[in-house]
N, C-alpha and C positions, 0 to 999 in steps of 0.2 A: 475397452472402456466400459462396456455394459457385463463385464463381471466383476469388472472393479467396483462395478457402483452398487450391484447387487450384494458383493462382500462386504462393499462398508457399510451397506442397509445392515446387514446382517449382525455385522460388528456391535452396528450403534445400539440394535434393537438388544442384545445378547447383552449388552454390556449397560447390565442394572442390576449393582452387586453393592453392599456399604463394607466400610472400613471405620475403624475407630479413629477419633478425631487424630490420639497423639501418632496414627501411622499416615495421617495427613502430606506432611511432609516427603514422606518415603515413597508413597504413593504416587506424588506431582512430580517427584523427579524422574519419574518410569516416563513422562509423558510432556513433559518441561524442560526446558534449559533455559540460563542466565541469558539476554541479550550480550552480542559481542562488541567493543569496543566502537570496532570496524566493520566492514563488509569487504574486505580486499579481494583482488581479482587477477591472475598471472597475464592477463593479456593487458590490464591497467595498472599496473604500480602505484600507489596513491606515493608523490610528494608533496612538501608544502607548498612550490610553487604553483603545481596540477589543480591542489582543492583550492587557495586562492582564486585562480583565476577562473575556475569552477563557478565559483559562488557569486564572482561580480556576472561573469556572464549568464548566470541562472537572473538575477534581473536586469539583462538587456532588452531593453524594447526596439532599439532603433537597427535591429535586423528582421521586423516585421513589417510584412506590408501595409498595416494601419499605424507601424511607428505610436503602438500602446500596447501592445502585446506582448510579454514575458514569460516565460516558466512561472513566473510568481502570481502572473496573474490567476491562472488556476491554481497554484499551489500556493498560495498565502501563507507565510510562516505563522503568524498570526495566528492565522485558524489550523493550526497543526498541519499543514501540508495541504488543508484542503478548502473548497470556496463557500462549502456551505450552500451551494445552487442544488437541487436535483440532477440538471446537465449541465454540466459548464459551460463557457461562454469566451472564443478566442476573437481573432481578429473582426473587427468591423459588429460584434455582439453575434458570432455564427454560434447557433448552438450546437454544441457536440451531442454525439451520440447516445452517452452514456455519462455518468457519475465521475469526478474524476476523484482518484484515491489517492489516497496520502502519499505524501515522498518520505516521508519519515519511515526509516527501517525499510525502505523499497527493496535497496539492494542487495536484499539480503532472500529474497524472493524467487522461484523457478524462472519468473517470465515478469513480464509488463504489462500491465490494462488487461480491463478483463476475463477479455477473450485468448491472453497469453499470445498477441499477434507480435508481439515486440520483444525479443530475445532478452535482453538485459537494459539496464540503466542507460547505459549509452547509445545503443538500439533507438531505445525510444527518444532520446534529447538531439537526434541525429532527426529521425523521421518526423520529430515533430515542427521543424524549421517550414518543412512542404504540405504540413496539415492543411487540408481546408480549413476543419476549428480550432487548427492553431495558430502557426505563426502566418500561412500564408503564403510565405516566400515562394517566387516563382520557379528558382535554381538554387540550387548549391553556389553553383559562379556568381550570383546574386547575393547569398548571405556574404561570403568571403570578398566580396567587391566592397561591399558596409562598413565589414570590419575594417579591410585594410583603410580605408578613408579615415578610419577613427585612431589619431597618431598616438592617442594611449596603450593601446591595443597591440601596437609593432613589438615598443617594447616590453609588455607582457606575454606576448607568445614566443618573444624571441628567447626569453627568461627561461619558459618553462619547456618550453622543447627545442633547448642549445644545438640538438644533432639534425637538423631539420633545415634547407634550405630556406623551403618556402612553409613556415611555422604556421600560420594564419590557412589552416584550412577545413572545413566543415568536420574532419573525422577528427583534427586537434580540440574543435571545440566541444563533437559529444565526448569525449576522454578528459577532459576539463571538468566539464560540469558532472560527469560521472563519478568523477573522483570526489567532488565534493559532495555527492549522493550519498557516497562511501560511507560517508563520516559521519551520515544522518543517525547515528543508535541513539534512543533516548531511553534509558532503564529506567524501571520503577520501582514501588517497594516490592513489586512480586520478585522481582529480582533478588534483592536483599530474602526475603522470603526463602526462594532458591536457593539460598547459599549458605543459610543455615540460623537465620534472625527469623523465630517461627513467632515473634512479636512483631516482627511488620507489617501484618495482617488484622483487622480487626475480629473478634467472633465472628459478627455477620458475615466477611468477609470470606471467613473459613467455612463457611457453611456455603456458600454460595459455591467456590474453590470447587466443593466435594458434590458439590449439586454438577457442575459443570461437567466432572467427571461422572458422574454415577447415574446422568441422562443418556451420557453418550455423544457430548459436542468437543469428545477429544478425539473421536473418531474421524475427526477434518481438521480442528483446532488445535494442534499439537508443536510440539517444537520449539523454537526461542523466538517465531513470530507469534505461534498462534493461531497456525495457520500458514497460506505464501505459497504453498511448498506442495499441492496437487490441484487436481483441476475435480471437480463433483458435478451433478447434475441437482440443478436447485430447482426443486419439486420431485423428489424420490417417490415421496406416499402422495403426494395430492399436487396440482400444478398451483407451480409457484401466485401468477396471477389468480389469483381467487383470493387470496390474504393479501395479497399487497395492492390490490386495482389497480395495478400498472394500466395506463394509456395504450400504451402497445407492448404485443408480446413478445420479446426478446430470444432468439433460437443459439445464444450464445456461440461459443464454438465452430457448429455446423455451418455459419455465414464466412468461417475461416476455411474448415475441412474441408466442408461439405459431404461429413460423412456422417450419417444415420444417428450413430451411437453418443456423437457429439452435440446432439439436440440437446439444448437448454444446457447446457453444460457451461459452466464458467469457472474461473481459477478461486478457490478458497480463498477471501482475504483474511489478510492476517487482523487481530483484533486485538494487538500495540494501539494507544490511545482509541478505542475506538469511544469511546465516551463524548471524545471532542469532534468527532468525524462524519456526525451527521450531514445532509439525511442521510439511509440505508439503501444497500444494496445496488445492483448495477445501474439503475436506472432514477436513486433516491426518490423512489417513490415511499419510504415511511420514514417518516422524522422521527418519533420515540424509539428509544433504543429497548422499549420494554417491551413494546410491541413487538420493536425487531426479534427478539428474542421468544417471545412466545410465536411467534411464526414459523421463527427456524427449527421449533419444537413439532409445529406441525406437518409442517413439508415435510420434512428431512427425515426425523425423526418417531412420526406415527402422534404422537405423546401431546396430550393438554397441558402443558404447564399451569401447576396453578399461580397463584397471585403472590404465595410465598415464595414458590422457588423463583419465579423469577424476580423479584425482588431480591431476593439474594443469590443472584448470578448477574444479574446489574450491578450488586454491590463488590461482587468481584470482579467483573470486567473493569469497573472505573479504578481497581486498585493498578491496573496496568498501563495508567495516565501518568506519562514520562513529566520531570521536570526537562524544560527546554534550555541549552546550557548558553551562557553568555554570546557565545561564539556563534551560537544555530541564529540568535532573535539581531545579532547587530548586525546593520545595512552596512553594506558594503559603500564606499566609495568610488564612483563610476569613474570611468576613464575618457578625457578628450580629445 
């Protein structure tokens, strides 16, 4: 880990080069890709009846032990995936640990939370039944005693997993609600962008684009998240808390490994809507996204941004603000 992190110091610092506007294009896709449809997974098959019953059970409350508690409660479709808290806030108002981040595009991610303690989508919508700041639940034999009580419920797990005895059981329901994590993509114009519409970008926007790359924030930021996809240590050139007055200081990683190199160390998030995702960073300790961005210039990157560039590197992050389709914003109908 600490030559990786040393190499991508090294990267980011090296990599302060310009390009003419019209190889803009040519350029982003060395470092970009389109968001994908899907997020599919051979150990999850996504069907329609899988992401259905997925999505009624992402707002179920009544398998929580304060019976108000859902995935949605932290993850608000409304507010793109996220609560807009600092730390979120699950059963009984326990406050979690950290920042919770978007479900939108999650699945498409190395890991889960953070700290990468949660292997995949389903990983996390599994363990987070037993959270303290989540749902709560005492047992597994507890969720699935809830469910089965709930006579809607028979017949939708019987639907979606026909070859299965006994259908109603905790690992049916993280593979439900994963599948319909799945299907969380929300493209934007950078996408269109990508693909070959160098008009769906504004000026600014392009400038910003070339700013992003020519700082060195595609050094972590790279791929069809934008990031998701390694883990860095956030405070390279200088510790993170000094720019952000985090309350407490967070050793990332290292409270998982518990190995050296894993100090401060946290997963890359991807910066797919990050416009609408505030606050920032693992612990939302900065609300302005402009800040956030001249911060990460500092930490990370040695580099004062001035008031331009980041202005236009805010103007291009928010080009990456997905519309949300029909299907993502309508509520499900619960089952009795």
């Amino acid at each position: 880990m600490k030559k990786a992190i040393i190499s991508m110091l090294g990267f980011a610092l090296a990599f302060n080069f310009s390009f003419a506007e019209r190889d803009l294009l040519k350029t982003a896709k060395q470092y970009f890709k389109p968001l994908p449809k899907t997020f599919p997974s051979k150990k999850n098959p996504l069907t329609p009846e899988k992401i259905k019953l997925g999505k009624i059970l992402f707002y179920e409350k009544r398998i929580s032990i304060d019976g108000t508690t859902s995935c949605a409660k932290c993850h608000p479709i409304g507010y793109y995936g996220t609560d807009k808290l600092p730390k979120s806030r699950g059963n009984f108002s326990k406050e979690n640990p950290r920042n919770a981040p978007t479900v939108f595009n999650a699945a498409g991610q190395i890991s889960q939370h953070w700290r990468g303690d949660r292997k995949d989508v389903e990983d996390q919508a599994k363990r987070a039944l037993l959270g303290k700041g989540s749902f709560g639940a005492p047992s597994y034999q507890w969720v699935e005693k809830r469910l089965k009580e709930i006579k809607g419920y028979q017949e939708l797990f019987k639907k979606t997993f026909p070859n299965d005895k006994d259908p109603i059981t905790v690992d049916n329901y993280a593979k439900a609600i994963g599948a319909w994590e799945r299907t969380l993509s929300t493209p934007s114009r950078f996408d269109e962008f990508l693909k070959g519409n160098e008009n769906a970008l504004t000026k600014k926007e392009k400038r910003g684009l070339k700013e992003f790359i020519s700082v060195g924030c595609v050094a972590c930021h790279s791929g069809a998240l934008l990031g998701g996809t390694m883990y860095q240590k956030f405070g390279i050139v200088e510790p993170y808390w000094k720019y952000t007055k985090s309350k407490k200081i967070d050793e990332g990683r290292y409270s998982v490994t518990k190995k050296e190199e894993d100090r401060y160390v946290f997963k890359v998030p991807p910066l797919r809507n990050v416009e609408m995702t505030d606050p920032y960073f693992h612990d939302g300790s900065v609300k302005s996204l402009k800040r956030a961005i001249w911060i990460m210039g500092k930490v990370q990157l040695g580099k004062d941004l001035s008031e331009t560039q980041v202005e236009d590197i805010e103007a291009f992050l928010k080009s990456l603000t997905g519309k949300l389709s029909q299907d993502i914003i309508t509520l499900p109908i619960m089952p009795k």
